[in-house]
C-alpha positions as CSV (number, residue, x, y, z in Angstrom):
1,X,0.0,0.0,0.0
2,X,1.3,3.6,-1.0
3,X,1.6,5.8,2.3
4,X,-0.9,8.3,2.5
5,X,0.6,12.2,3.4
6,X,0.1,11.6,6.8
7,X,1.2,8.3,7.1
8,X,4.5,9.5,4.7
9,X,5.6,11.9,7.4
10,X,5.2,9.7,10.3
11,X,7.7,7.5,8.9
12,X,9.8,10.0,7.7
13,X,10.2,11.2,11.0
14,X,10.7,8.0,12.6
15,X,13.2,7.6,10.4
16,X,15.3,10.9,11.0
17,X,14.9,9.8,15.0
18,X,15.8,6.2,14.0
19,X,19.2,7.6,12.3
20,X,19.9,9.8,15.8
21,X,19.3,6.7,17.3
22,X,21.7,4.4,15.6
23,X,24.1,6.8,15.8
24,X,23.7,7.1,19.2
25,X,24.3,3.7,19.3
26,X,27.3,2.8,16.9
27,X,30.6,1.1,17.9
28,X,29.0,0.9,21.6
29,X,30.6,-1.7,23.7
30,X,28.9,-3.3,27.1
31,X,31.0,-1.2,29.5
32,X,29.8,1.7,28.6
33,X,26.4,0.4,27.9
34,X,26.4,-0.7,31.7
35,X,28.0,2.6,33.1
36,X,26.1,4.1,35.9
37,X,26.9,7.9,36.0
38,X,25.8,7.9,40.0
39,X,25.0,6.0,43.1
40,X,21.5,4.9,42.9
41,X,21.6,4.3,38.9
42,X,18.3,2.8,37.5
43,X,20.4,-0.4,35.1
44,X,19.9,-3.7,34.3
45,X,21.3,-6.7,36.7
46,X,22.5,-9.9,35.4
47,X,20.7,-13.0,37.9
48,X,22.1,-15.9,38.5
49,X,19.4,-17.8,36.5
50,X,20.7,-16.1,33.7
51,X,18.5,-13.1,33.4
52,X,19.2,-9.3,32.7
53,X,16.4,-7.7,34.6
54,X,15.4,-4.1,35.1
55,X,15.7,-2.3,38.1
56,X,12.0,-1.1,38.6
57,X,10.3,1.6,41.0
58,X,8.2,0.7,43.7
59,X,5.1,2.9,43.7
60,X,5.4,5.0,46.9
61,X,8.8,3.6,47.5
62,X,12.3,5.1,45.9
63,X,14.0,8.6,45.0
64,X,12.1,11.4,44.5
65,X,13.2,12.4,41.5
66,X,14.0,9.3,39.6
67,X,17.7,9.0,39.9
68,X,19.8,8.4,36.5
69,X,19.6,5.3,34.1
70,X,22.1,3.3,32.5
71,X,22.3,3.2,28.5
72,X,21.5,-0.9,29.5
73,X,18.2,0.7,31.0
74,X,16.8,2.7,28.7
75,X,17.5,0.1,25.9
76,X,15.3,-2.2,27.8
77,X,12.7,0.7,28.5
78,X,12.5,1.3,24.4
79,X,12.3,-2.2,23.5
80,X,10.2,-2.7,26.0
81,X,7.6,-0.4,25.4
82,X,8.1,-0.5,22.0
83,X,7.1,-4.4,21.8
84,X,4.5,-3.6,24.1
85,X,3.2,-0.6,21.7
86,X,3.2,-2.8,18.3
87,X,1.4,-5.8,20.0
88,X,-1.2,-3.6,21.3
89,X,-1.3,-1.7,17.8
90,X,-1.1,-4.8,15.5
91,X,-2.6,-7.8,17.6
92,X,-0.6,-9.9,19.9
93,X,-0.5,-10.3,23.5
94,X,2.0,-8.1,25.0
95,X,4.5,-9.3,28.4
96,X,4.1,-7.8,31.6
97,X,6.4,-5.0,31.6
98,X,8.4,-7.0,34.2
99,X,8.7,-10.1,32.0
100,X,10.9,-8.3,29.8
101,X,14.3,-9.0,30.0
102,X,17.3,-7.0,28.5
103,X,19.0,-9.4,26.1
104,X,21.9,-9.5,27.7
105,X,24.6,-7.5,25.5
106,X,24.7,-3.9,23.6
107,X,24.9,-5.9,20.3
108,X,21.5,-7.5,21.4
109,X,19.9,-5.0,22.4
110,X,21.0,-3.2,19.2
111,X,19.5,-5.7,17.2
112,X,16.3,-6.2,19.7
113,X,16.0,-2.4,19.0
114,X,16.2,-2.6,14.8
115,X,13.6,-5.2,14.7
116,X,11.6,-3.2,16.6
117,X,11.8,-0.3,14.4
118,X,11.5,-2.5,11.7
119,X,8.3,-3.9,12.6
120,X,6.8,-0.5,13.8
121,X,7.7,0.7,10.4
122,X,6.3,-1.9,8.5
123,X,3.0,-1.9,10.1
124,X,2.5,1.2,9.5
125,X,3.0,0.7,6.1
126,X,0.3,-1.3,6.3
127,X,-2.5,1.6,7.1
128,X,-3.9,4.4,5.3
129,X,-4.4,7.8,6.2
130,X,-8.0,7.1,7.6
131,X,-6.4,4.7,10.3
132,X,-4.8,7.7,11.7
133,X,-8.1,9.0,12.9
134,X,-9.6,5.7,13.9
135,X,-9.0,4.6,17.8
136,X,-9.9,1.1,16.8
137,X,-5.8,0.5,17.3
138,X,-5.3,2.8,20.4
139,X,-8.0,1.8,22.7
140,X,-5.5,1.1,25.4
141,X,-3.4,4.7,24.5
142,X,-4.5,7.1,27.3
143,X,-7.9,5.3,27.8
144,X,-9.3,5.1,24.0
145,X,-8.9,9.1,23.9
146,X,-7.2,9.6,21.2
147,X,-7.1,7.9,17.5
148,X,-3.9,6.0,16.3
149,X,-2.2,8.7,15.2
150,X,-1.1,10.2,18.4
151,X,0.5,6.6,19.3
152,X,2.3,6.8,16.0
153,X,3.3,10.7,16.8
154,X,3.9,9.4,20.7
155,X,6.5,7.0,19.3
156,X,8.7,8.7,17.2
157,X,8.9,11.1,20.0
158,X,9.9,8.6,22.5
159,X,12.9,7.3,19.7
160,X,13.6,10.4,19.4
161,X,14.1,10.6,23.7
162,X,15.9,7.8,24.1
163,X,18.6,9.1,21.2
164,X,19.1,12.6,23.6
165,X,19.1,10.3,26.6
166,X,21.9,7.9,24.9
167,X,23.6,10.5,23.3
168,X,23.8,12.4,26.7
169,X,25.0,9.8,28.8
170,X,27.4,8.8,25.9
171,X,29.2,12.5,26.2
172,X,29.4,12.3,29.8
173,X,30.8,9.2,29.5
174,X,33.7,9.9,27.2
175,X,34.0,13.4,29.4
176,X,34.5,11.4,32.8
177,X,37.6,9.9,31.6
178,X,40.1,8.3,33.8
179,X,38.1,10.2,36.7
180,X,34.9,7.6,36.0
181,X,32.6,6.9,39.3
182,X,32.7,3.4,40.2
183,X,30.2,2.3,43.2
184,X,29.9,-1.4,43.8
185,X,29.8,-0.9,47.4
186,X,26.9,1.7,47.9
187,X,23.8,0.4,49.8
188,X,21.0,-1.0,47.6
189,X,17.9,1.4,47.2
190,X,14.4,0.0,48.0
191,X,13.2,0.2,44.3
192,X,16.2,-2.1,42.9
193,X,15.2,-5.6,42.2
194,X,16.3,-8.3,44.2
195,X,18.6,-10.1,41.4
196,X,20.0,-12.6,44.0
């Protein structure tokens, strides 16, 4: 199906946040990925079963604000979501947000990332213009208020977050230098996961 206008400049502009993106994420190895700029970093632990799991908040328990995330974290928070967004979209049944794992490397979660972008992209290549004002797609978007187009607008904005967020934590990276913050020792906070 030809894109319609609309539907043409929703995937244009995913694609120009897609490109920050990747960029954001070229020739990045694990150590960085798994840096925590500060004590009390939001990342992703590896269990002893195995498992890269997400450290999660605890409603009414944790930091007020939310203290900094790894580039492992918000990874799993954008293929996360993202997963969750396209099943919900397209048909599927999406995991519980804390049944998503990270896959375990940056090359992984690279590739975890570019299928989902893939997919998204796709499926909307699937739709017509008219779609965009139909909820029949978005009935779980901000309680079936608005049509499918805001999801499709909402996600190319959050791509287009997680690039800054990346690409942020990527400068301060290379900027710490030989001066970089290790913390193994600090106490855990309440909202960490147990990963024992």
């Amino acid at each position: 199906m030809a894109d319609g206008p609309r539907i043409a400049v929703l995937r244009w502009q995913l694609d120009i946040a897609w490109s920050l993106l990747e960029l954001h994420l070229a020739d990045l190895d694990d150590v960085e990925c798994l840096w925590e700029p500060a004590p009390r970093t939001w990342t992703v632990r590896h269990r002893p079963d195995g498992r890269w799991v997400a450290d999660w908040p605890i409603p009414g328990v944790g930091d007020e604000p939310e203290p900094p995330r790894s580039i492992a974290w918000l990874t799993w928070r954008a293929g996360s979501w993202w997963t969750q967004t396209s099943l919900r979209c397209f048909g599927g049944e999406p995991p519980r947000w804390r049944e998503s794992d990270w896959p375990g490397d940056t090359d992984a979660a690279t590739e975890w990332l570019r299928g989902c972008k893939e997919r998204w992209s796709r499926q909307l290549g699937t739709l017509d213009d008219a779609e965009l004002d139909s909820s029949a797609r978005s009935e779980w978007f901000l309680r079936g208020t608005r049509p499918f187009g805001y999801v499709a607008a909402w996600v190319n904005t959050e791509v287009m977050k997680t690039a800054a967020e990346i690409g942020m934590l990527r400068a301060l990276y290379r900027a710490s230098g030989p001066c970089r913050l290790t913390h193994p020792t600090l106490p855990r906070s309440p909202w960490q996961r147990d990963t024992a």
